[in-house]
N, CA, C and O atoms as CSV, one atom per row, in Angstrom:
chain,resi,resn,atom,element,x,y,z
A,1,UNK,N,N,40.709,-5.949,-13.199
A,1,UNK,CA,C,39.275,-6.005,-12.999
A,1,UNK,C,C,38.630,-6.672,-14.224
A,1,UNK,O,O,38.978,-6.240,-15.323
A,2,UNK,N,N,37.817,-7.580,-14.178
A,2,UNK,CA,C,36.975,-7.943,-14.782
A,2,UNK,C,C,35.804,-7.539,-15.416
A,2,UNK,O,O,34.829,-7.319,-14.698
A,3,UNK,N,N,35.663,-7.333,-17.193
A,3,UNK,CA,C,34.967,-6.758,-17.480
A,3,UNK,C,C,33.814,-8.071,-18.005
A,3,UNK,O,O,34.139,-9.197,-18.383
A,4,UNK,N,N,32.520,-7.554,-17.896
A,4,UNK,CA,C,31.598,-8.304,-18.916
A,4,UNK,C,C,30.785,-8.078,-19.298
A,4,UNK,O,O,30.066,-7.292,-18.682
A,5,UNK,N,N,30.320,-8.655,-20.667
A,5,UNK,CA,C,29.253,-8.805,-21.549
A,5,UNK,C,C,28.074,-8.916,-21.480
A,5,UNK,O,O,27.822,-10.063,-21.112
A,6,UNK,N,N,26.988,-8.215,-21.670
A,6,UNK,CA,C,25.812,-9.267,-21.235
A,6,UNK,C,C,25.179,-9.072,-23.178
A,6,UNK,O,O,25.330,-8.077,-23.886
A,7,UNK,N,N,24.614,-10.164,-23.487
A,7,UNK,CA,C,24.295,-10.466,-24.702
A,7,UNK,C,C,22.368,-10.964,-24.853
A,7,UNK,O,O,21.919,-11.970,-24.305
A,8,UNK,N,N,21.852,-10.375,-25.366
A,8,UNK,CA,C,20.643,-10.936,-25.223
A,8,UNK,C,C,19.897,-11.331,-27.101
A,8,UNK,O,O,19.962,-10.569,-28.066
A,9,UNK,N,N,19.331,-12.568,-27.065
A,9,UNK,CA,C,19.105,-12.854,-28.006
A,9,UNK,C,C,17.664,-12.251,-28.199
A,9,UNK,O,O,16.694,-12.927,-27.855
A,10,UNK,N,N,17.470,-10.774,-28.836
A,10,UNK,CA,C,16.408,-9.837,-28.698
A,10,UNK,C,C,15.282,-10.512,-29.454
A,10,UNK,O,O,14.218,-10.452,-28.838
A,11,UNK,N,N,15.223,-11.112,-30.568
A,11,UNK,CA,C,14.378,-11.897,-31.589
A,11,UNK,C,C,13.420,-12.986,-30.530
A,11,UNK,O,O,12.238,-13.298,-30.673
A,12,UNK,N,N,14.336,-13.397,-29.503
A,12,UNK,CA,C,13.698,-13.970,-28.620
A,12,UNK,C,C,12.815,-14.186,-27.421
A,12,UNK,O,O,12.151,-15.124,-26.981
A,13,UNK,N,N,13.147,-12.580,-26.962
A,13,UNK,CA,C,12.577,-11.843,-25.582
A,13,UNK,C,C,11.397,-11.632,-25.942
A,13,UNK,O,O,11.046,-11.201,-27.041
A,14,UNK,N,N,10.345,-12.083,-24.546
A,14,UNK,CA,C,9.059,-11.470,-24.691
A,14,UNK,C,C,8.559,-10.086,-24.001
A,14,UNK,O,O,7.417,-9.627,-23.986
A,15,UNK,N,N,9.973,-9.455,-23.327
A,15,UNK,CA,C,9.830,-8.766,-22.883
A,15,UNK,C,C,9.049,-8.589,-21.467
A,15,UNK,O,O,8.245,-7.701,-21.186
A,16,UNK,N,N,9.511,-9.706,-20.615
A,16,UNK,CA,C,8.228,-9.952,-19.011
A,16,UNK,C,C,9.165,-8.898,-18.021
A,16,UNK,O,O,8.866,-8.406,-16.933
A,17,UNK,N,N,10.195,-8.779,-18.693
A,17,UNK,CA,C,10.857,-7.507,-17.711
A,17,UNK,C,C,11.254,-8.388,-16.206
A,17,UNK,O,O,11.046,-7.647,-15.245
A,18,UNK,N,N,11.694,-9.573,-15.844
A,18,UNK,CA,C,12.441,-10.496,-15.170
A,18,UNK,C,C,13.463,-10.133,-14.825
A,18,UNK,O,O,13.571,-9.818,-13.640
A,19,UNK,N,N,14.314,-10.057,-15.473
A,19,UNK,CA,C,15.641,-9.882,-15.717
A,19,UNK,C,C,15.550,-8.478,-15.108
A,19,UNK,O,O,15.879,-8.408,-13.924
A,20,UNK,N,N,15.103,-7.182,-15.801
A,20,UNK,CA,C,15.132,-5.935,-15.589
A,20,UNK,C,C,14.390,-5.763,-13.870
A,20,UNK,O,O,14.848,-4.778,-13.292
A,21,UNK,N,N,13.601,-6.377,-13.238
A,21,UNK,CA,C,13.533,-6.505,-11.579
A,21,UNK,C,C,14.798,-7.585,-10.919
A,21,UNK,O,O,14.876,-7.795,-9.708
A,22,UNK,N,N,15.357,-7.953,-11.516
A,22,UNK,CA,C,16.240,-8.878,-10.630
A,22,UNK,C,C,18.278,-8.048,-10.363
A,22,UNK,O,O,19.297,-8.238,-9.700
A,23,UNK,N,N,17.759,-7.207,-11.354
A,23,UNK,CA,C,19.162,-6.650,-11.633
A,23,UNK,C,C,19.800,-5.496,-10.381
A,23,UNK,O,O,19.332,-4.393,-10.098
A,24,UNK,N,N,20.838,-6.090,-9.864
A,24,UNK,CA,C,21.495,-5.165,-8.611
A,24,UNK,C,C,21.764,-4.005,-9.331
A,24,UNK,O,O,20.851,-3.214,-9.097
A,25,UNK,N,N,22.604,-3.509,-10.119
A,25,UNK,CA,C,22.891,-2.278,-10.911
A,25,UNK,C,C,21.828,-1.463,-11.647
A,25,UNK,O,O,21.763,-0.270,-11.943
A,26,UNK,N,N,20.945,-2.597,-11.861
A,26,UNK,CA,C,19.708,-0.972,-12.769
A,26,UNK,C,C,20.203,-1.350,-13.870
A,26,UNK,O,O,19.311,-0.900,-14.588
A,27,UNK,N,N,21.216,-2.014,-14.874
A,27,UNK,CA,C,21.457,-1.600,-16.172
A,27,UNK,C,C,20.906,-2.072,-17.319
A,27,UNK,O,O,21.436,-1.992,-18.427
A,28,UNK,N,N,19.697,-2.635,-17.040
A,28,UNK,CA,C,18.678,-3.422,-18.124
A,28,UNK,C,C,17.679,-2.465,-17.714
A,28,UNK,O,O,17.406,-1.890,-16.661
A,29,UNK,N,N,16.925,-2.497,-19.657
A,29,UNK,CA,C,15.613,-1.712,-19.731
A,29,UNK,C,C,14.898,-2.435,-20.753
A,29,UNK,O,O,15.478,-3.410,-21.231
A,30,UNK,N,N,13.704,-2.131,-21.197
A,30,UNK,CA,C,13.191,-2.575,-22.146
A,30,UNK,C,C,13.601,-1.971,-23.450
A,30,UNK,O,O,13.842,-0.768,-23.352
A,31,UNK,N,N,13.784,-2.612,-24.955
A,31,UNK,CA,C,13.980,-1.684,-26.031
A,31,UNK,C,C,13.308,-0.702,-26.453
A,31,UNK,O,O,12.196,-0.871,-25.954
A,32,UNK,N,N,13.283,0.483,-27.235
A,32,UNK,CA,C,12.137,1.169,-27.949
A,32,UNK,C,C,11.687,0.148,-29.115
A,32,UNK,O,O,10.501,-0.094,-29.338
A,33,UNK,N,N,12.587,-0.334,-29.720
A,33,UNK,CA,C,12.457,-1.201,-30.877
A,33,UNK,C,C,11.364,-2.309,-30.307
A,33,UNK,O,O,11.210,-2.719,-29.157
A,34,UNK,N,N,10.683,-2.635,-31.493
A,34,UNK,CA,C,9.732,-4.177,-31.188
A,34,UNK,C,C,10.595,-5.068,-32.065
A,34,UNK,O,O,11.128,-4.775,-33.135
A,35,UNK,N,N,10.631,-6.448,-31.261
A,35,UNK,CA,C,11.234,-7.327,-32.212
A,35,UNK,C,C,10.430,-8.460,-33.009
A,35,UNK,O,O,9.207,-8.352,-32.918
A,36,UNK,N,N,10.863,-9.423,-33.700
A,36,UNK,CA,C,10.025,-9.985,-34.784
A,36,UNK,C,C,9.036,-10.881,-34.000
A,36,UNK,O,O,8.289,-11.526,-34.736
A,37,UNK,N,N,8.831,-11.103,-32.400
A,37,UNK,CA,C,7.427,-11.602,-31.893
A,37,UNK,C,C,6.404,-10.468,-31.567
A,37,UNK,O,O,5.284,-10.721,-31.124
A,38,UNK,N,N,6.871,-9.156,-31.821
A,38,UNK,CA,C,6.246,-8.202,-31.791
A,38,UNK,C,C,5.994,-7.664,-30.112
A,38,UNK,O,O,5.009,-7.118,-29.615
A,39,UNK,N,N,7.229,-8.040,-29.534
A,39,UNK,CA,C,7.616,-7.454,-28.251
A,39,UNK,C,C,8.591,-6.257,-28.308
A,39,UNK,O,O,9.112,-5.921,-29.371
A,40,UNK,N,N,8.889,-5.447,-26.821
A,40,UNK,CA,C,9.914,-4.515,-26.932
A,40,UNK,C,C,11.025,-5.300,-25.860
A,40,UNK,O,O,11.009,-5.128,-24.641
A,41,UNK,N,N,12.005,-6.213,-26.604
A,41,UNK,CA,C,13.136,-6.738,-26.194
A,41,UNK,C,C,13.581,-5.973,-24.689
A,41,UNK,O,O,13.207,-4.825,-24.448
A,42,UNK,N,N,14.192,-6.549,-23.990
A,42,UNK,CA,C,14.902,-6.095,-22.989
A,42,UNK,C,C,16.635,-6.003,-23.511
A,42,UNK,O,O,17.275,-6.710,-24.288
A,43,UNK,N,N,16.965,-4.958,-22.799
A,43,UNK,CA,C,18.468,-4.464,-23.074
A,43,UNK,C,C,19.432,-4.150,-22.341
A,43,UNK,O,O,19.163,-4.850,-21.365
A,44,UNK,N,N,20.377,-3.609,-22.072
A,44,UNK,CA,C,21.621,-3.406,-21.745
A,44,UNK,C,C,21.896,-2.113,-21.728
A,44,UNK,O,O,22.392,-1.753,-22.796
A,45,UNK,N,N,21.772,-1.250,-20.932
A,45,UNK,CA,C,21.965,0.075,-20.960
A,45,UNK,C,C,22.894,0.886,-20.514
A,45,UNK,O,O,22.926,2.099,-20.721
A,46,UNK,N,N,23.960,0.021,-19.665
A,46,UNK,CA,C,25.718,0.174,-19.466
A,46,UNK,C,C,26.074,-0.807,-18.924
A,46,UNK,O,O,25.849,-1.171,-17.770
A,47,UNK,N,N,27.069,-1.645,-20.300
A,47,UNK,CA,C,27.933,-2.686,-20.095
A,47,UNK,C,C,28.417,-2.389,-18.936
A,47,UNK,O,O,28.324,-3.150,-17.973
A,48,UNK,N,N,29.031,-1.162,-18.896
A,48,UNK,CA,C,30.634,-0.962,-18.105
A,48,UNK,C,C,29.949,-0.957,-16.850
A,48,UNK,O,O,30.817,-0.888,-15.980
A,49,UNK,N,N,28.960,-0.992,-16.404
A,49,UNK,CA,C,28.501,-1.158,-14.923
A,49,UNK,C,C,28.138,-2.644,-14.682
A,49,UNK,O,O,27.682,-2.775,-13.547
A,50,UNK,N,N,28.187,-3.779,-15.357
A,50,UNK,CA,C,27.706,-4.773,-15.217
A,50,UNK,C,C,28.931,-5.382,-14.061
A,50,UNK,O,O,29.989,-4.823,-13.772
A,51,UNK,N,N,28.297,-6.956,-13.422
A,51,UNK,CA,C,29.680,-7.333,-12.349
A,51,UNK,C,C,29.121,-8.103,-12.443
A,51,UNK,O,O,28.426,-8.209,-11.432
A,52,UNK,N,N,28.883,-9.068,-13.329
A,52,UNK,CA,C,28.566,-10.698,-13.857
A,52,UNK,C,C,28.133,-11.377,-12.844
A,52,UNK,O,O,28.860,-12.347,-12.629
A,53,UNK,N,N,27.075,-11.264,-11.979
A,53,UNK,CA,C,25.906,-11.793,-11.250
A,53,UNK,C,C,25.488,-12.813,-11.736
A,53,UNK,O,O,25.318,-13.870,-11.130
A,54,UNK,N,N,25.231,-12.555,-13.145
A,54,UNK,CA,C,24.296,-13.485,-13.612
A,54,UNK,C,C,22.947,-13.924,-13.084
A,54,UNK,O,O,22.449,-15.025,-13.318
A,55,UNK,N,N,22.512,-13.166,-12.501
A,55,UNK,CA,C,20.823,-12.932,-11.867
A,55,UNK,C,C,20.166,-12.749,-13.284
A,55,UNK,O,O,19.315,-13.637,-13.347
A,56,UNK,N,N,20.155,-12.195,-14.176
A,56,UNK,CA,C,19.215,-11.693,-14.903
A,56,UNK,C,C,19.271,-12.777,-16.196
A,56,UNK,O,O,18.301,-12.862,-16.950
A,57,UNK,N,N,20.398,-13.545,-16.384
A,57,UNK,CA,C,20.561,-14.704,-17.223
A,57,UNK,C,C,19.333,-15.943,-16.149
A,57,UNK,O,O,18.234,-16.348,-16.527
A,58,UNK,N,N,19.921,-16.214,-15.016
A,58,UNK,CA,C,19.216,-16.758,-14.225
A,58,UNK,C,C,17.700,-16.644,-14.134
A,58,UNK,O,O,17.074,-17.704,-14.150
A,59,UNK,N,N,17.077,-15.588,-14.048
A,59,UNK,CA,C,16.037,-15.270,-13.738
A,59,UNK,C,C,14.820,-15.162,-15.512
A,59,UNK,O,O,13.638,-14.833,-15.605
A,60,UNK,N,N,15.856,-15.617,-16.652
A,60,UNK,CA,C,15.151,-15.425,-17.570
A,60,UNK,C,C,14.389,-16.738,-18.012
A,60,UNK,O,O,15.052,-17.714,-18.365
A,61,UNK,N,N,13.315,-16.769,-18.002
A,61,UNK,CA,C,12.441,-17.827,-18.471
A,61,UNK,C,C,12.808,-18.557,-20.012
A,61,UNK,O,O,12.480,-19.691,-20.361
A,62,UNK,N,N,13.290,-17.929,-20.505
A,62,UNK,CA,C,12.993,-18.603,-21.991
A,62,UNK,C,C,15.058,-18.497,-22.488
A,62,UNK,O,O,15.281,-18.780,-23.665
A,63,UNK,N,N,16.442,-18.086,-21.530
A,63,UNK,CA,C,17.117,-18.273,-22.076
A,63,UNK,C,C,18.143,-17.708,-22.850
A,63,UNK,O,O,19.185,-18.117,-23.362
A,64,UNK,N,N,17.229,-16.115,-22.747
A,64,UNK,CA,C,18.053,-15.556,-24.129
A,64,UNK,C,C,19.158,-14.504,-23.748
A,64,UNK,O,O,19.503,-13.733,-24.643
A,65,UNK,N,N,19.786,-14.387,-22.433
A,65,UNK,CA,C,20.470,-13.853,-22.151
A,65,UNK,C,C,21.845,-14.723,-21.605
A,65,UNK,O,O,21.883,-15.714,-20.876
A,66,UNK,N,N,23.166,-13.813,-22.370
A,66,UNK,CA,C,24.248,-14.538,-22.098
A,66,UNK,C,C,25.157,-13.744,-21.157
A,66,UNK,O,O,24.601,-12.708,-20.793
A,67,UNK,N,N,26.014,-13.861,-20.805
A,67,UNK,CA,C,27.001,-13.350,-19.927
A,67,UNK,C,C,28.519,-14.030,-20.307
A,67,UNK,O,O,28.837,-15.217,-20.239
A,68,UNK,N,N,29.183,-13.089,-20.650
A,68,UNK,CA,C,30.358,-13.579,-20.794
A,68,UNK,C,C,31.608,-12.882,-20.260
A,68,UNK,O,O,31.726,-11.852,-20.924
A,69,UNK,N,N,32.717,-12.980,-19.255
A,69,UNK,CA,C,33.626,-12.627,-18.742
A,69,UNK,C,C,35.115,-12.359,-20.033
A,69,UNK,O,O,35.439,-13.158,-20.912
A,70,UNK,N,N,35.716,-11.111,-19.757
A,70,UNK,CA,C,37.105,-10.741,-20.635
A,70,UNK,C,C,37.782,-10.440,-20.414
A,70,UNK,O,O,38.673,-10.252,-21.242
């Protein structure tokens, strides 16, 4: 079985929460943390449920989410 990654470049997110409506599993949320545009990043809240869709890389406006297969 195929496991994967999802990677998000948080410094970058404006946080429109895209990604977190497009996701079949539920496993993206927004951060508590604000990041240096003074948003609360979107996140990853169980790898181990992810199944590399790639909807939420897809669906991100600006890019900052990666997906990688292992």
């Amino acid at each position: 079985m195929t496991h994967y990654t999802v990677t998000f470049r948080e410094d970058k997110c404006k946080g429109c929460e895209l990604c977190i409506s497009v996701c079949p599993k539920n496993i993206l949320a927004l951060r508590d943390t604000i990041n240096i545009k003074g948003y609360h990043p979107a996140g990853v809240t169980d790898q181990d449920q992810c199944i590399g869709c790639c909807s939420c890389a897809l669906s991100c406006p600006d890019g900052v989410i990666r997906i990688d297969a292992e």
